[in-house]
N, C-alpha and C positions, 0 to 999 in steps of 0.2 A: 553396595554389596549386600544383596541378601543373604538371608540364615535359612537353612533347611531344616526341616524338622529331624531328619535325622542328626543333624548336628546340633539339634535343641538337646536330641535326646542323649548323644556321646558328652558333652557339657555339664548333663543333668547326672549322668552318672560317676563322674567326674566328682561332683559337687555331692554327692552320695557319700562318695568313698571317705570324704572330710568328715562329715555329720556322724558317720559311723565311728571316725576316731574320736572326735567329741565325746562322743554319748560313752565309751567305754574307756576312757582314758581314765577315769578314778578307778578303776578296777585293775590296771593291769598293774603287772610287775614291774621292778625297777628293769629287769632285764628280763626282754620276750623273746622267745622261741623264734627264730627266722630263716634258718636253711635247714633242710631235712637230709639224709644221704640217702643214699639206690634201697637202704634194707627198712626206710621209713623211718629213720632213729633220727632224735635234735644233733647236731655236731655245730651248733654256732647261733649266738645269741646279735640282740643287740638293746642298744639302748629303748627303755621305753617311749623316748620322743617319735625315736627314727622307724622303732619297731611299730610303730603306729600312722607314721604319718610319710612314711619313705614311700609309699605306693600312692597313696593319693597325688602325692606332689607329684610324683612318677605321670602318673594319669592325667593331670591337668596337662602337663610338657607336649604329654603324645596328642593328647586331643585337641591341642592350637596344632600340634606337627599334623595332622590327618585334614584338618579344617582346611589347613594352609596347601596342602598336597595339590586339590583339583582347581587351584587361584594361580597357582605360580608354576606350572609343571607346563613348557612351550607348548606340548600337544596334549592344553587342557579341555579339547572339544572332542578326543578321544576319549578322557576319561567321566566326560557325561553323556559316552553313549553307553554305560556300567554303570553309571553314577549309582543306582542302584543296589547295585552289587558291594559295592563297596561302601556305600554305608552300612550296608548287613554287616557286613563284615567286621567292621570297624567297634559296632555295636556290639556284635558278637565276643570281639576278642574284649572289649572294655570289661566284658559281661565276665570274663572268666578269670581277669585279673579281680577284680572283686572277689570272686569266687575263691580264688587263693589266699586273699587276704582276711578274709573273715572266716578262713582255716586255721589260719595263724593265732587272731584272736581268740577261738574257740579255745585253743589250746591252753590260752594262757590265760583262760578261766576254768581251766580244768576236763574241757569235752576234749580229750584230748583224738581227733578226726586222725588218723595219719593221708598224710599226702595220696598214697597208695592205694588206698581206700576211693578215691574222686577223683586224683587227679588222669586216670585212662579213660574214664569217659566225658569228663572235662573236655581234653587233649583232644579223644577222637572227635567232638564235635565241632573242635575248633579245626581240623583239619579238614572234615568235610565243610567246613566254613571256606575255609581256604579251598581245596577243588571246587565248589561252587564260582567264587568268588576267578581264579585262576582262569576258568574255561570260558567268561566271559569277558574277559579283559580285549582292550586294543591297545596297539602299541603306545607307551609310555613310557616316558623315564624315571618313573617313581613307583608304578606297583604292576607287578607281576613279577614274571621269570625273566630280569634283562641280565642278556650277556650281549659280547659284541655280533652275535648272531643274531639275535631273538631282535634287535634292536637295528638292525640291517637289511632286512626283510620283511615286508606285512606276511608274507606265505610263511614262512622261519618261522616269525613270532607265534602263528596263526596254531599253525601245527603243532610246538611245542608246547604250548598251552592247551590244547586239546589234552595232549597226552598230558603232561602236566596236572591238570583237572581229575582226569583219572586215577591217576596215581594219588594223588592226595586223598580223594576217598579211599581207596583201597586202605589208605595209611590210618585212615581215620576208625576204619574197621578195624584192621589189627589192633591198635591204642585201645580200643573199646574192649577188646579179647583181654587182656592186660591183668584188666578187673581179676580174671580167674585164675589169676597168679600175677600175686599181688606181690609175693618177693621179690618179682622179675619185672615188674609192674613199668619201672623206666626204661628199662630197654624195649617193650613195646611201644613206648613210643618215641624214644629217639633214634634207634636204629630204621625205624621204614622212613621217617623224617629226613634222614641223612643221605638214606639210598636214593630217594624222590629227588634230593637237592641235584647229588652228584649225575645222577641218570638223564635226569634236564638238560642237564648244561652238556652231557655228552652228546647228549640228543639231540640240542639244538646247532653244535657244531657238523654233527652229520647230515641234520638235513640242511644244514648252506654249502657243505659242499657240494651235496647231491644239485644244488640250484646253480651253483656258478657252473658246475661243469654242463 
């Protein structure tokens, strides 16, 4: 079984996120700042173990689960004609979890960063990660847009991933708009998020109708 170097690299940041708890674990609080709400204010703490090292562990899990993805998924000779794609991707989002998590930390040495402040343009580029990533996909049962449409037809799937791709940017611009209102900051990006989700999947139901009949 070989190793990819993009998968050298998702591992290695993986392996990042530990070394980072390392190094700042004398410093932090008995109990650190870990959920922020819509108006950027702390409302829940947790332990300094977990407040430190719940994401890394997190990120090791996902990163044997994404490694594992294009090994075990029956139509994995679909997913390395993307292969590409998808380790950007994979990289990308590893990239932003980080990014979250060494907000956390900041805070509870005092830079106190709100959420609000990074997290839309964070988001938005994790979403044009995501349309990137969406509009070159081929059918698979583990990454993209599958419903029982999208997954019943290469034209179905084809299609709705186009638009799909689309919409994800769009979504990622908005997220990115956010930043200039910064009180409203999560609904920039969870509502085009949601709209994208729901419009897919209606979407992909209309075009197999359009195909059976």
């Amino acid at each position: 079984m070989s190793v990819r170097k993009g998968e050298i690299i998702i591992v290695g940041i993986a392996l990042l996120s530990f070394a980072i708890g390392v190094y700042y674990y004398p410093q932090m609080p008995e109990q650190m700042a870990s959920h922020w709400n819509a108006k950027g204010l702390v409302d829940d703490y947790l332990p300094r173990f977990w407040g430190l090292f719940l994401i890394p562990i997190t990120l090791v899990g996902l990163a044997l689960l994404f490694m594992a993805i294009p090994r075990i998924d029956p139509l994995r000779e679909n997913i390395e004609k993307f292969r590409k794609y998808y380790d950007g991707f994979v990289i990308l989002f590893m990239m932003f979890m980080v990014f979250v998590y060494f907000q956390t930390i900041l805070w509870s040495i005092g830079i106190e960063i709100s959420p609000n402040a990074f997290l839309p343009i964070a988001a938005g580029l994790l979403f044009v990660g995501a349309g990137i990533l969406v509009e070159n996909t081929r059918r698979n049962w583990f990454v993209g847009i599958r419903t029982p449409w999208t997954l019943s037809s290469d034209e179905v799937w084809d299609k709705t991933h186009r638009m799909g791709g689309k919409l994800f940017k769009i979504a990622g611009v908005i997220a990115i708009v956010g930043i200039l209102f910064q009180s409203y900051a999560v609904y920039f990006v969870l509502i085009p998020a949601l709209l994208v989700a729901v419009y897919t999947v209606v979407y992909s139901y209309l075009e197999y109708r359009k195909e059976v009949k």
